[in-house]
Every structure is written in structure tokens, then in C-alpha cells.
C-alpha positions, 0 to 999 in steps of 0.5 A: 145516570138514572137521574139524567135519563129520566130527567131528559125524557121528561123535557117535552119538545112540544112545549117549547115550540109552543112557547117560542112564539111568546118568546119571539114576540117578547124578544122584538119589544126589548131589542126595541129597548135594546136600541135605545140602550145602543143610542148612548152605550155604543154611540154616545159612550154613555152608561145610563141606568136610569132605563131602568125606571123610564122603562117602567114610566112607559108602561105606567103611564100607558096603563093609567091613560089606557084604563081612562079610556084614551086611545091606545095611540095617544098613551104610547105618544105620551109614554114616549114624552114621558120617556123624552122627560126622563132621559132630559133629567139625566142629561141635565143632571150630567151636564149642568149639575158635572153628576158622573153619567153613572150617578147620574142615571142612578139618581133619575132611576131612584127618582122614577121608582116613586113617580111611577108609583104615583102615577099608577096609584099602586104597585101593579095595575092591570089592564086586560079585565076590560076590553081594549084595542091594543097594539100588541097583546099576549092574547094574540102572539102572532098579530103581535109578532107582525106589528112588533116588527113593523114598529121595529122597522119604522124606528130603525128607518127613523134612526138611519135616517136621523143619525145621517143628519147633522145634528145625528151626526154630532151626536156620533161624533160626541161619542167618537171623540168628544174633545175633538167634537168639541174643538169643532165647535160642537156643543157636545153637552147639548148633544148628551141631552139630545141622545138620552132624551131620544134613547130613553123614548124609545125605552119608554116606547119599548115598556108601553107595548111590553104592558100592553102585551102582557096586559099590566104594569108594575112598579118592578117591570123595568128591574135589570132592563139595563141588563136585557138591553145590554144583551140585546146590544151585545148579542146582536153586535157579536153575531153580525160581525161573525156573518158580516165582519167588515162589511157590517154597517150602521143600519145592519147593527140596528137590526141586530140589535133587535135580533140580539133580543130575540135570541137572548129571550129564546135562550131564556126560554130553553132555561125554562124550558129545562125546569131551571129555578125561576128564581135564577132567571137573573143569574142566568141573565148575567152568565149570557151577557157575560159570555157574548162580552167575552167572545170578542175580547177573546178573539181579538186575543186569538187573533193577535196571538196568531200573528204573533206565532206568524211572525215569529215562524216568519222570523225563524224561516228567514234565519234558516234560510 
């Protein structure tokens, strides 16, 4: 008991609150990438794994662009084609090569590990020892926070608006019921490549603005951000089911997303907050995901064992009476 009071006494409330800002601005760039991994888990039915490396392309080709002094709009541009390149080789792997998704972006993902490499030159390369122009940097969290937002906004605008489209719509589609798709006459192939050339831009979109925030990219800076994703995804879906229910639709799930990702990174951030080993922070990363992917499975199991019980009362009074 001794152990636990001193132990909370020596929890400092302050630094939390001053770290929540950091957090919150984190949580905004990977709801980013959080979106993209909606794109093709919850749309597409897709498990793609290569994020993990086009992740990494991202802030490895901002990093080299920015240290050559182009300007910083231009290095997210080309990080975004970078990420486009990336999700196209998985797609064709896919659908032309008949690579199960799963392998499939395994084997972009090993591939990407040693292009980054090559595009960087080394493991890790800074970017904060000169002075650049930055979109967001950790530097100036809330300025950041703001433009995070904005960026966040003009994707999930863009998106709404593509996936209202016909061919957004086929990619849907595809996802839904790909036979029925294809017995539409859709090319449902052509539609796998679309969705993971543009869910795999918006990841290497997310790790541009992640290197330029915290002021460097390495090799490993995209390792288990299939995970992150996932939890922004998950957490984001779960919470605006709880407040919305029905009524939740297409443009409010995007933005939960970037919610879910706000909240995982202050979860993570209480972890920290309460002196958990640093070396955990992947486990911890795996307890979380797996909680919010339990919660609705069991509450559509509450629910059915609940009619069941209705029923079964229902049955038992009409006996009686």
C-alpha cells in the first residue's frame, strides 16, 4: 500500500497537460494515415501491410528533398507520388501476379525497407539542424495542431467528394460485393489498384508531415503503423456508433477516424504518463486495438443474448396466459 501512495503522489498532473498538446498534434498526422488504412480495410476489405513501408518513403523522400533545399510543398507532392508508386506495386502484385493481399503487401513493405534506405543514404536523416519552412513542426505544437486540421479537413472533403463519384463509388462497391461488382461490369482489379495507389498516398502524405514534425526520418519510423492505423480506424469507428448509432454516415466515420487517432496517442500519452517501461509501448499498442475490436463483437453478442431472454419471457408468458 506504502508502494502505491508514493507511487501516485509521484504522478505530476502538470506534465501531462503539458504534454497533451504534443499528443494531440501527433494523433491528427496518424488519423491521417489512419485514413488511408480506412480506404482499403473498411472499404476495399483489403489487408495491406505495405503502409508500413510507403509510411517510411514518405518522410524519407521529404527529408532528402527538404535537405536539398526544394520547397516544402513540392517534397510533400512527391512524397504523395512516392506513396501513389508504392500502393500501384501492390495492387499489381495482386491482381496481375494472383499474390494473396496479405503477401502481397508484405512483399512491397520488405521491398521498401531497402529503397528508403537508399533514398536516405543511411538509417536516419535529420532535418531540423538548418532552418526550414515547415508545414508542421514540433517546434510549434500548436501552429501545428491548426494546420494538421486543415490538412485533415481537405482530405476528408476530398474523399467525400471522390467516393460520391462513379468511379469512388465502384471502389465501394468492390469492397461490398466484389462478385456482384464484377458481374456489373466492373473492372474490380482496376479498382484494387486505384484504392491502394490513393490509400497508400494519403500514408505517405501522413509520414511527410510526421518527419517534418519530429524534425527527421528513419528507416524504422513506419514499424506497426499498420497497427496505429488500425486503432485510429477501430477507435474512431466504435465511439461514433456509441454517439451516433444509425445515423452515423460516410463523412462522420472519416472523421472519427482522425478522432480515433487522437484518442489512441492520449492513451498512449497516460502510459507514459504513468512511468510504463517505454520498451511496452508495442504491447500496450496491441492491448488497446484489441479491446476496441472486442467491444463490438461484444456487444452485438449482448444484444442478441438479450432478444433471446426477450423472446424466451415473451414465449413463457404466452403460456401462462
Amino acid at each position: 500500500m506504502d508502494f502505491l501512495a508514493n507511487y501516485f503522489s509521484s504522478l505530476n498532473p502538470m506534465s501531462f497537460l503539458s504534454a497533451l498538446p504534443g499528443n494531440i498534434a501527433q494523433g491528427i498526422i496518424w488519423g491521417l494515415m489512419g485514413l488511408g488504412v480506412f480506404l482499403t480495410f473498411k472499404l476495399l476489405n483489403f489487408a495491406d501491410l505495405s503502409v508500413d513501408g510507403s509510411f517510411a518513403t514518405g518522410g524519407a523522400v521529404t527529408a532528402v528533398m527538404l535537405i536539398n533545399g526544394c520547397p516544402v510543398w513540392a517534397t510533400i507532392i512527391v512524397a504523395i507520388l512516392a506513396g501513389l508508386a508504392a500502393g500501384l506495386v501492390t495492387g499489381l502484385l495482386h491482381t496481375l501476379l494472383g499474390i494473396p493481399d496479405i503477401l502481397a503487401g508484405i512483399l512491397t513493405q520488405i521491398a521498401l525497407y531497402s529503397i528508403n534506405l537508399n533514398i536516405m543514404g543511411k538509417s536516419n536523416l535529420p532535418i531540423s539542424y538548418r532552418n526550414y519552412t515547415l508545414v508542421v513542426s514540433a517546434s510549434n505544437i500548436n501552429m501545428a495542431i491548426l494546420v494538421g486540421l486543415g490538412i485533415c479537413a481537405v482530405v476528408v472533403a476530398a474523399m467525400y467528394w471522390y467516393f460520391g463519384t462513379e468511379q469512388g463509388s465502384t471502389i465501394r462497391s468492390t469492397g461490398s460485393n466484389p462478385a456482384m461488382s464484377k458481374a456489373q461490369g466492373i473492372n474490380i482489379n482496376f479498382t484494387k489498384v486505384i484504392a491502394l495507389a490513393l490509400s497508400n498516398g494519403l500514408v505517405a502524405l501522413s509520414g511527410s508531415l510526421f518527419a517534418q514534425y519530429q524534425g527527421f526520418a528513419d528507416i524504422n519510423m513506419g514499424r506497426g503503423a499498420i497497427v496505429i492505423g488500425l486503432a485510429a480506424v477501430i477507435i474512431g469507428e466504435v465511439l461514433g456508433e456509441a454517439i451516433f448509432r444509425k445515423h452515423m454516415n460516410f463523412i462522420i466515420r472519416m472523421l472519427f477516424v482522425i478522432v480515433g487517432g487522437i484518442l489512441y496517442y492520449i492513451a498512449m500519452g497516460i502510459v507514459l504518463w504513468l512511468k510504463m517501461p517505454t520498451d511496452d509501448t508495442k504491447l500496450f499498442t496491441a492491448i488497446i486495438v484489441a479491446i476496441f475490436l472486442a467491444v463490438p463483437y461484444l456487444q452485438k453478442k449482448r444484444k442478441t443474448s438479450f432478444k433471446k431472454v426477450a423472446k424466451m419471457n415473451a414465449k413463457n408468458a404466452q403460456k401462462e396466459g
